[in-house]
N, C-alpha and C positions, 0 to 999 in steps of 0.2 A: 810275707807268706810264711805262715806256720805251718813245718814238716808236719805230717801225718803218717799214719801206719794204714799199710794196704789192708793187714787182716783186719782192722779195724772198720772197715769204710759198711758203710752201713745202705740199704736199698736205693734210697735217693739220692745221695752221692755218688754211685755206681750208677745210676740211672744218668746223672746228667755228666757224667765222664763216658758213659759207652752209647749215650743214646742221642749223641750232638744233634741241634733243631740248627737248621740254616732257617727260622722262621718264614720260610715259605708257605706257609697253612695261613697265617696271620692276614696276607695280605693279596691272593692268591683271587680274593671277589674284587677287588679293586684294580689288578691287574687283568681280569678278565674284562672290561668294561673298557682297559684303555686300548689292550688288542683287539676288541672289536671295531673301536673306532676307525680307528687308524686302520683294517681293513676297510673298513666301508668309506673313510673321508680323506684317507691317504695324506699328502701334503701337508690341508688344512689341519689335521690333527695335531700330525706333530710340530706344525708351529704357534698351533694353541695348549700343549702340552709342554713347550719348552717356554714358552712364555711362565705357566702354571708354574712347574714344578723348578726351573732353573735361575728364572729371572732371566731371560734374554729372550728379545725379541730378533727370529733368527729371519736373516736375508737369503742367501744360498745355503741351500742343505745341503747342494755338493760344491765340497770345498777341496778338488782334486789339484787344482793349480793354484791353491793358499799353500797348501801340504809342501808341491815342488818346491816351494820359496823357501822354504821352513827355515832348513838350513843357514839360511842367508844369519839370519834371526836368532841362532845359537852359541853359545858360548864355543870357540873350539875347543877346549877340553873336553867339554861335554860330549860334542860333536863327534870326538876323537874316541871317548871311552863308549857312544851308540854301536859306529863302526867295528870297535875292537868284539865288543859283543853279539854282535851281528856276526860277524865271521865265526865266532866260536860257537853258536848256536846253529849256523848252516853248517858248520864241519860236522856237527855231531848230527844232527840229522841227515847228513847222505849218507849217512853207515847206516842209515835204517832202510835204505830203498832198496825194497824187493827186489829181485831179480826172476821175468817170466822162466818155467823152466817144462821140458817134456821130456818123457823117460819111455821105454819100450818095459813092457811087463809082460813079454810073450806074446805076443799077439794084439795086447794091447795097448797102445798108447796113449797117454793120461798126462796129465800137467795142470801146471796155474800162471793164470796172465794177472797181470793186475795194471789197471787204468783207473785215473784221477777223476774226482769231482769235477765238471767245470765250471762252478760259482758257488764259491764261500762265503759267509760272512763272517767276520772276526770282530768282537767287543772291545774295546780298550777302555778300561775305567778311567771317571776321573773324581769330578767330587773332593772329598778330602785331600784326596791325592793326586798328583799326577803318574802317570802308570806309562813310560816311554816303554820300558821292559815287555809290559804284556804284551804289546803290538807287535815287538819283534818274535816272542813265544809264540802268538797265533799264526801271522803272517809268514812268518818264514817256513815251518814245517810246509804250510798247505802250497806253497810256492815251489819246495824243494818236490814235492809230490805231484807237481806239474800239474797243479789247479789253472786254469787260465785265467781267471777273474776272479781278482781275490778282492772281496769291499769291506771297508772299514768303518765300522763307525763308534762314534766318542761325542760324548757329551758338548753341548756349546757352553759358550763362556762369551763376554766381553772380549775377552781376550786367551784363546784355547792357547796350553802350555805348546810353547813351540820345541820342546823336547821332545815331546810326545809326536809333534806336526812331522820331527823331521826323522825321528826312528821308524814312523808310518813309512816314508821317502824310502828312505835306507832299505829297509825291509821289502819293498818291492811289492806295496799295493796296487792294484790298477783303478780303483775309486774310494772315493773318502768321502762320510759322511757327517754332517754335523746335526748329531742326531741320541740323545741317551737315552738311558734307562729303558723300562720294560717296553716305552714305542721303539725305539731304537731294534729291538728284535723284532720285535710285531713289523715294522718297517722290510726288514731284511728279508721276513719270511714270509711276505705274501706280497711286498712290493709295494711301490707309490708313483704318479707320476714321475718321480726324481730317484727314486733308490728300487736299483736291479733288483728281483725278486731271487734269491740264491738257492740254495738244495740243502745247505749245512748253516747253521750260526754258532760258533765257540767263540770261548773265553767266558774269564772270571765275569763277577760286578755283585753288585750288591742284592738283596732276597727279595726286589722290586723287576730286575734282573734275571733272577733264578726263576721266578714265579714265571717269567714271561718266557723265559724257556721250558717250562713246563708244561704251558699252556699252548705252546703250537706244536711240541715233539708229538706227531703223528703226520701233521702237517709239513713239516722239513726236521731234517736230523739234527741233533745236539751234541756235544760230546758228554757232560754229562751234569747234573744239577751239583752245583759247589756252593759249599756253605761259606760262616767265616772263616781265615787262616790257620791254623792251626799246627803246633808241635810237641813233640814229644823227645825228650832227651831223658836216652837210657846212660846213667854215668856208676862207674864205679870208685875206689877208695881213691884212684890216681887223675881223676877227674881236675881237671882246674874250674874252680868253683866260678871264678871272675868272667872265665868262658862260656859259659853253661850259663850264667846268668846272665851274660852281654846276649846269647841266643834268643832264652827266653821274652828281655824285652825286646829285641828285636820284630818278633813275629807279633808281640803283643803291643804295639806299633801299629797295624794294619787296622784295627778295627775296635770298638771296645767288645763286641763278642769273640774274638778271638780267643783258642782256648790252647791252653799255655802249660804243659803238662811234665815234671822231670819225676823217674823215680828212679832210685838207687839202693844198695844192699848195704848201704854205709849210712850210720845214722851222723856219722862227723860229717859227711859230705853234703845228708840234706840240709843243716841245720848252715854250713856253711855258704852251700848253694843261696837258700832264703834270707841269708842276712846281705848277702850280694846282692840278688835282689834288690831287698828293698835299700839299700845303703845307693842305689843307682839310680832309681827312678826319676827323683827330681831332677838330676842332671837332662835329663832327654827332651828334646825339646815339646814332644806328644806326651809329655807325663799322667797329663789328665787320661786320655785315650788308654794310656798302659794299663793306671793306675784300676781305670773298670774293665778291663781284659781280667787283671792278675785276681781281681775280688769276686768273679761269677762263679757257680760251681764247677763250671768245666776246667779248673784250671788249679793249679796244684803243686805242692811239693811234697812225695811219695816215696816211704820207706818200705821194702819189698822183706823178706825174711833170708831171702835169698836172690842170688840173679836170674836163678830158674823160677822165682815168681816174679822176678824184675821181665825175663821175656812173656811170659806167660801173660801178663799185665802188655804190653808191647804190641803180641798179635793178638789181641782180641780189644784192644783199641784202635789199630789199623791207620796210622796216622798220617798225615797230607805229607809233613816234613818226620822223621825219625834220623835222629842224632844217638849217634852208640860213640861217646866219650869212652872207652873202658879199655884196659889192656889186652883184653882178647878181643876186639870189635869186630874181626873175623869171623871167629868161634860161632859169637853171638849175633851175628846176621844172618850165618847159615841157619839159627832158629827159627828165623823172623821171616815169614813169607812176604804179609802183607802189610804195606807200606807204599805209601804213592810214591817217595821219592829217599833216595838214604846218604847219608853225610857220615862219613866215617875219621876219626880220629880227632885230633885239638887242631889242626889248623882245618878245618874243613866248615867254616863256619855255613848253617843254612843261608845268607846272603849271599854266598857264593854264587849258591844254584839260582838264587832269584834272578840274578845278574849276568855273569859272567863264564861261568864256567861250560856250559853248553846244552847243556842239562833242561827240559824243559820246566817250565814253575807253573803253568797249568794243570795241578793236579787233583786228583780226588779227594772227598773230605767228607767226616763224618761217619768215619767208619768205611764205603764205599772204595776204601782200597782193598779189601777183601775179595771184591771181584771184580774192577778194572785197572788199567793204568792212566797214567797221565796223557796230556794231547802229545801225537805224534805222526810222523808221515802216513803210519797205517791210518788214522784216525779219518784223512783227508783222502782214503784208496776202495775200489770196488776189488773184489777177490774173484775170481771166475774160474770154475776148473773147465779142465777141454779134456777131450778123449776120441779118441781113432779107434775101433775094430777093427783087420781084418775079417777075410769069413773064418779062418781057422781059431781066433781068436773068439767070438760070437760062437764057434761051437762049441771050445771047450764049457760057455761057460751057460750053453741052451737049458741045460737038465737045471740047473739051477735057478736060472730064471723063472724060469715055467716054473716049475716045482712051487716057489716060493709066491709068483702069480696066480697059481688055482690057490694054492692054501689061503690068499687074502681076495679070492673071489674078484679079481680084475681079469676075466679071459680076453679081452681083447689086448691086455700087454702079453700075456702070454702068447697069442695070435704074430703079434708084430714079430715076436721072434722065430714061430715055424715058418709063417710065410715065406723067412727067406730063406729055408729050403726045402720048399716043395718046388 
């Protein structure tokens, strides 16, 4: 990766660094065609589409008591480090659960309740990879938000990774599906013979995936369309180049669109950064995968004139992961609104969050941190407000109503409110 200069960057570089395509337009008629099916043939669809697209001729599409066994079937280490992560991912989502509350304001009484979905569906990718992680990201939030039926579903396989089988377990699904890609939603969100029809479908997957969440969000809710992975590390002169470049390929790992982005105010540090980099690559065992991440235009190593164009560059890239390696990391977060998810300091690496720390890794992408956040308890909650009048409270507030009821020519809301005192 050869450092660049930010003043330098010219319309179509700036285009495909601030205008990320999760190529969901591509492929968007061809996913229309398979969520139709699979509404109208249910079953038969998806076990002639997992036949098509997986090479597996599937038996049981629910595969809830394969799931229980899972465990059986895992490494205990592994087993050990699902659990450990599981717990630190429920710790940190029941600090999110609302609490209902009501207040008197004079006369009137006001508040907010908030109650659960009761059927979600949650994606767990697999494919290239196996994704134990994601399952516990989707699954737990909506569980700790007291969803009652929370279903899964995950690609088939000859043989589905039982990592993934027994973190579904752990996580506290009520149904499993063996069932992927864009039918896999189309499934969830309008139902089959064999897969409960839900109210919500989250989690990541690929723009076969995305496309298929696109195409029912009207029909049931999404959390929200997620392109490939993506990071951005803000570093300054004290930055550890080796670490900053262990990130980058890290994320660049996930996908070969992944886009992979460092800028810094130090021209030693990018120049060090990108021979890490590439001095790494071979070593990993996805090199080919890095190797067309680190080479697409979305992906980069960027010298800023300063750190105030290093942030400036920052929020108005809005990035899934933001890593602030820099001696003020503070300073320079309080710049930085939007960002789906933020990793502050040298040991903080982004795997952290994917894994372990508690943090969810379901997040925005594409810019799209600018106006939401990542999946989280709220994500899986209805919000309701309630309110009491007394009569003295309805009076103070008659003149006003009315008033504002004739001025938008509704007399019968205006009505509702004399009636009750005449």
């Amino acid at each position: 990766m050869e450092p660049e200069s930010l003043e330098d960057l010219g319309p179509d570089r700036r285009r495909a660094l601030f205008e990320r395509d999760a190529g969901v337009d591509a492929v968007r008629s061809q996913v229309r065609d398979i969520v139709d099916r699979v509404r109208e043939e249910g079953d038969a669809a998806i076990r002639a589409f997992s036949s098509d697209f997986d090479d597996v001729e599937v038996g049981n599409i629910d595969i809830t008591d394969q799931v229980e066994r899972a465990a059986e079937a895992v490494d205990p280490d592994v087993l050990a480090a699902i659990e450990t992560a599981a717990a630190n991912i429920r710790e940190f989502h029941e600090q999110q659960v609302p609490t209902d509350w009501r207040d008197d304001f004079g006369g009137r009484e006001l508040g907010r309740r908030f109650r659960p979905l009761e059927r979600v569906g949650v994606y767990a990718p697999g494919g290239t990879a196996a994704y134990p992680s994601s399952a516990l990201m989707g699954v737990i939030p909506a569980k700790v938000a007291g969803v009652e039926h929370v279903a899964v579903a995950t690609p088939p396989a000859e043989q589905i990774n039982p990592a993934t089988l027994a973190a579904i377990h752990v996580a506290g699904a009520d149904a499993v599906y063996s069932v992927g890609g864009a039918q896999a939603v189309a499934a969830l969100a309008y139902g089959t013979e064999t897969v409960t029809r839900v109210q919500q479908v989250v989690g990541p997957g690929n723009r076969w995936v995305t496309a298929a969440k696109a195409e029912v969000r009207g029909d049931v809710e999404i959390d929200f369309l997620a392109g490939p992975s993506e990071v951005l590390v803000v570093a300054d002169e004290t930055a550890d180049a080796q670490y900053v470049a262990a990130d980058v390929l890290a994320q660049a790992e996930h996908d070969p669109n992944a886009s992979v982005v460092v800028v810094t105010d130090d021209e030693k540090t990018a120049r060090a950064v990108s021979d890490a980099v590439d001095d790494r690559v071979e070593a990993r065992d996805r090199s080919a995968v890095i190797g067309e991440a680190l080479a697409h235009d979305a992906s980069g190593v960027f010298v800023a004139r300063s750190m105030s164009e290093a942030v400036l560059f920052a929020e108005e890239y809005a990035a899934e992961h933001l890593s602030i390696q820099a001696t003020d990391d503070e300073a320079l977060l309080d710049r930085i609104d939007s960002a789906g998810s933020v990793f502050l300091g040298p040991y903080t690496p982004v795997a952290a969050g994917d894994y372990a720390t508690g943090t969810n890794h379901v997040l925005p992408t594409s810019g799209t941190a600018k106006v939401t956040g990542g999946l989280s308890v709220d994500t899986f909650l209805r919000e309701t407000t309630v309110q009491r009048l007394d009569e003295s409270g309805l009076a103070d507030l008659r003149e006003t109503i009315t008033t504002l009821a004739t001025a938008e020519g509704l007399e019968a809301h205006a009505d509702s409110v004399e009636t009750r005192f005449e």
